[in-house]
LOMARBA-548228 format. One line per field, with one value per residue (C-alpha): residue in one letter; x, y, z. Coordinates in steps of 0.25 Angstrom, whole numbers. Layout:
N
residu (A:...)
u (X:...)
v (Y:...)
w (Z:...)
//
This chain:
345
residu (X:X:X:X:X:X:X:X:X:X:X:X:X:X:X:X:X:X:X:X:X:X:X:X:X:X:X:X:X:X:X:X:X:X:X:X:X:X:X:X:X:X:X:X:X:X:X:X:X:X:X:X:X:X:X:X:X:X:X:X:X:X:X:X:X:X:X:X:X:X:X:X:X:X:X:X:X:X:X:X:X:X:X:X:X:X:X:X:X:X:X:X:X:X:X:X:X:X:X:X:X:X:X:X:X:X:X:X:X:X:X:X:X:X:X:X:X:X:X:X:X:X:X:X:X:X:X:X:X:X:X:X:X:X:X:X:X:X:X:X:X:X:X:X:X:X:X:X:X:X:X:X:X:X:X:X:X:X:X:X:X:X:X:X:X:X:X:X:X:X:X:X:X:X:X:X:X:X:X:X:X:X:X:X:X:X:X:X:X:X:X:X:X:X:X:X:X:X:X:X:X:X:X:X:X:X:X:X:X:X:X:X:X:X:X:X:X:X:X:X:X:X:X:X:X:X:X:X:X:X:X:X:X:X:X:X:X:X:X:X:X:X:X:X:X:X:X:X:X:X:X:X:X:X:X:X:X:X:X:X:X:X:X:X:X:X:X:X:X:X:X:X:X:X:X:X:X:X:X:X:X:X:X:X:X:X:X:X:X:X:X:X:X:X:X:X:X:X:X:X:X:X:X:X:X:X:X:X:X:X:X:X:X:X:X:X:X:X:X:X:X:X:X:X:X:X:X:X:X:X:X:X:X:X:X:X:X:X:X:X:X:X:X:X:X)
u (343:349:341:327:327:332:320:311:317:312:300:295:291:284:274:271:269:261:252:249:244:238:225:219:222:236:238:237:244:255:254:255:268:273:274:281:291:292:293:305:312:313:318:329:333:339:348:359:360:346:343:345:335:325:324:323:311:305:305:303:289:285:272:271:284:279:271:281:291:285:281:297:300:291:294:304:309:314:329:331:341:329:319:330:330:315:312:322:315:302:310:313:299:292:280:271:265:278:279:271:279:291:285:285:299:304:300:306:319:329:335:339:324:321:331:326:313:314:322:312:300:308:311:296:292:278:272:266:280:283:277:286:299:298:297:309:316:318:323:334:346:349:349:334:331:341:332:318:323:327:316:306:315:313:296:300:285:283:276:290:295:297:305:313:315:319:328:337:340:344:358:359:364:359:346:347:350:337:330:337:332:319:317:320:313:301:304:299:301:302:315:322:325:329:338:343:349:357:366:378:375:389:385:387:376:367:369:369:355:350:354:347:334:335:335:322:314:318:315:322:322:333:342:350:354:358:366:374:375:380:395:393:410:403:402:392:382:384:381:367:366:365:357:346:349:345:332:328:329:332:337:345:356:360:372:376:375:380:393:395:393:403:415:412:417:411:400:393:394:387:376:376:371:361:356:356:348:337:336:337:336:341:354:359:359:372:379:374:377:392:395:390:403:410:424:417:407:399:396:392:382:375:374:368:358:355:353:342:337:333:331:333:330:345:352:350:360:371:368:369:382:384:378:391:399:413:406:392:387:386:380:370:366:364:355:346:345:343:331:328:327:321:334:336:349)
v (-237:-245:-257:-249:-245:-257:-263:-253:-256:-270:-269:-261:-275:-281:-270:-269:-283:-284:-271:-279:-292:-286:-284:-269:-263:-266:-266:-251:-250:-258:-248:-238:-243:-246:-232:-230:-238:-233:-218:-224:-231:-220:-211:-222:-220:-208:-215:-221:-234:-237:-233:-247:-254:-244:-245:-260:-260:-249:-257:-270:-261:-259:-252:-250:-240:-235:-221:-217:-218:-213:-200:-198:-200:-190:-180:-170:-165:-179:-181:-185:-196:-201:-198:-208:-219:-220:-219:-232:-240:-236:-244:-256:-256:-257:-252:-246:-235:-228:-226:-214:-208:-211:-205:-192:-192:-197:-182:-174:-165:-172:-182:-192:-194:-196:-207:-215:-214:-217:-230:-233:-234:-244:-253:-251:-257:-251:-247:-235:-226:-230:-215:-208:-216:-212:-197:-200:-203:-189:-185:-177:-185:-197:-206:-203:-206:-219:-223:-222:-231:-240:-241:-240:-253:-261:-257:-266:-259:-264:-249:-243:-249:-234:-230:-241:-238:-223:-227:-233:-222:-216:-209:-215:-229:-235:-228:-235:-248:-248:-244:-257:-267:-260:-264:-278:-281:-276:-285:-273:-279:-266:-263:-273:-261:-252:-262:-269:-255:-254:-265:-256:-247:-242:-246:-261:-261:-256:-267:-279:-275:-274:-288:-291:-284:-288:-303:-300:-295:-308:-302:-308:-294:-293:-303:-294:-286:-296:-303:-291:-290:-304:-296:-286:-282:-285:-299:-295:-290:-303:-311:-305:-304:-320:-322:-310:-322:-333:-325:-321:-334:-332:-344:-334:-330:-346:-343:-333:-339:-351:-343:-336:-350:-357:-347:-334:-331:-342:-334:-330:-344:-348:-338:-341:-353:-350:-343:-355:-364:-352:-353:-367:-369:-381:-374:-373:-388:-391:-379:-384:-398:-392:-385:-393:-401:-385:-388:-375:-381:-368:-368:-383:-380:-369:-379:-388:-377:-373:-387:-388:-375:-381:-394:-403:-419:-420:-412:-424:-434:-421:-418:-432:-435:-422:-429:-437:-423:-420:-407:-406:-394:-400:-413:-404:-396:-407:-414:-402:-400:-415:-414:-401:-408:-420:-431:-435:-443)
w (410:398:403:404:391:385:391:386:374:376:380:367:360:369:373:358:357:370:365:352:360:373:378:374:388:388:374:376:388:380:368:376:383:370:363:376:373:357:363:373:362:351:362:366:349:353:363:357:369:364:350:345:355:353:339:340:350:342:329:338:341:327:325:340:337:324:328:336:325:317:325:328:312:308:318:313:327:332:329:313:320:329:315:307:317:320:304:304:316:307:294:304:309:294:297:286:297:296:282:282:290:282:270:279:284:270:265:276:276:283:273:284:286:273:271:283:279:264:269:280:269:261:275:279:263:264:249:253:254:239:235:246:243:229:233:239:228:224:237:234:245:239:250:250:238:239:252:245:233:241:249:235:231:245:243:227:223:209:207:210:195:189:203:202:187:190:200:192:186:199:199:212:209:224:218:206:211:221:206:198:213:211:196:201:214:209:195:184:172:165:174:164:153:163:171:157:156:166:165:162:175:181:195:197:209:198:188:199:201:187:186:199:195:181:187:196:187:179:165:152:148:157:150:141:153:162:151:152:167:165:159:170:177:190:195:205:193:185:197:197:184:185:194:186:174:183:188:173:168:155:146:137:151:150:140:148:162:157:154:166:174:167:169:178:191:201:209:194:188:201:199:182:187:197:185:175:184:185:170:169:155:149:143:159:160:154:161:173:172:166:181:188:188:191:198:208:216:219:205:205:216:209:198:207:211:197:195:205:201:186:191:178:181:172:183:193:185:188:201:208:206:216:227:231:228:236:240:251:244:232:235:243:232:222:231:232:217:214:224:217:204:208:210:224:217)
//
């Protein structure tokens, strides 16, 4: 029994791929057979021996599976455990023909439903549900509303900018992070004020992210703010904040990640000059040349990186003597930037 249905199973894909291919005649017998076997498998989900494989031959069947999906999500006197599981084959599937569907289950009563759905939309990435999953955002559970954010924050529309500036706002602060990411990925420069302003936020997750959107939206309005991050009590925020300096490109940041290169704990010296060879002014050079001689050798290998990154014809006369060094890595890395600048040695 076992072996039968694992062969029903099986044999789900290839009857959908033979009914796309075939001759007409038995591209509708083989149609036919196919909605077969989707009926068979979404009655194996209730089965615990088989729920696993069914779902993998249904989202295997893709659009062949869809209609009958979608029929067992919408309809309110199937199991809600059955409903859940079907709206998440609908989510591994992707398929834009569910998504009306969705913005029907994603209004109804029971609240499991409606957090499946509002996650499914964001999984599936179609435009259209942008109207519905801002509805959603006033649901009144806060999982809901969680859900559809971050599902509006996955769709990056640049017509979402005055959502994503409401979100962070939200009480929630997993809300309001989806709101500061929001800002970022979709690089609205008049998110730069708002996020500028909450570099004093209580939640460290929150300010780790400002520095992160800040840095994508690569405004120098952002500076200011992300000099302060620089002082930020967690390491994890300043680590970013770095890396937000080195995507802005701002020559005035050079004093400060000069300073945190020189003498800050080892994993935020490395990424100060990560950011110093993405600005590459010529007030990096002697900073650079300075650490490149770092008892640390991470540190001189991201110098040689930066290096690379800049590629000054001046850095060659430095970087050779590293071919013959004691250490692999390094000799590797100073072959790559001298090829990067020019200077095969």
């Amino acid at each position: 029994m076992r072996l039968g249905k694992c062969l029903i199973i099986a044999f789900a894909f290839i009857v959908s791929i033979l009914a796309a291919s075939a001759p007409q005649s038995f591209a509708i017998d083989a149609e036919a057979r196919a909605q077969s076997i989707v009926r068979k498998n979404i009655s194996l989900l209730d089965d615990i021996k088989y729920e696993h494989d069914a779902r993998v031959a249904l989202v295997m069947m893709k659009e062949t599976a869809v209609p009958d999906l979608v029929g067992v999500a919408k309809n309110q006197k199937q199991k809600p455990s059955l409903r859940l599981t079907v709206i998440n084959i609908l989510a591994d599937i992707k398929s834009p023909s569910s998504v009306d569907s969705l913005l029907d289950t994603i209004k109804e009563s029971n609240v499991k439903i409606r957090r499946a759905s509002a996650r499914a939309l964001g999984m599936i990435g179609d435009k259209k549900a942008i109207d519905g999953l801002k509805a959603a955002l006033t649901d009144f559970d806060a999982e809901v509303r969680y859900c559809a954010a971050r599902s509006l924050e996955q769709l990056s529309d640049p017509s979402l900018a005055d959502v994503f500036l409401k979100l962070t706002d939200d009480p929630d602060r997993r809300i309001k992070v989806l709101g500061v990411q929001g800002v970022g990925d979709i690089k609205d420069e008049r998110g730069v004020e708002k996020l500028s302003a909450m570099t004093e936020d209580l939640d460290d997750e929150v300010r780790l992210n400002v520095a992160v959107s800040l840095g994508k939206i690569g405004s120098k309005a952002g500076i200011t703010a992300l000099n302060r991050l620089l002082e930020d009590r967690n390491i994890n925020v300043r680590k970013e904040t770095l890396g937000a300096m080195g995507s802005v490109k701002d020559a005035s940041s050079v004093p400060f990640l000069i300073k945190v290169a020189e003498r800050d704990a080892r994993e935020l010296r490395r990424a100060a000059i990560i950011a110093l060879g993405e600005i590459g002014t010529d007030d990096v050079v002697p900073t650079l040349k300075k650490l490149l001689k770092d008892e640390v050798i991470d540190i001189r290998l991201s110098v040689i990186q930066a290096m690379a990154k800049i590629k000054k014809e001046e850095f060659a006369q430095d970087l050779r003597p590293l071919l013959t060094d004691e250490s692999t890595r390094v000799r590797k890395e100073a072959e790559l930037a001298l090829n990067a600048i020019g200077s095969k040695g």
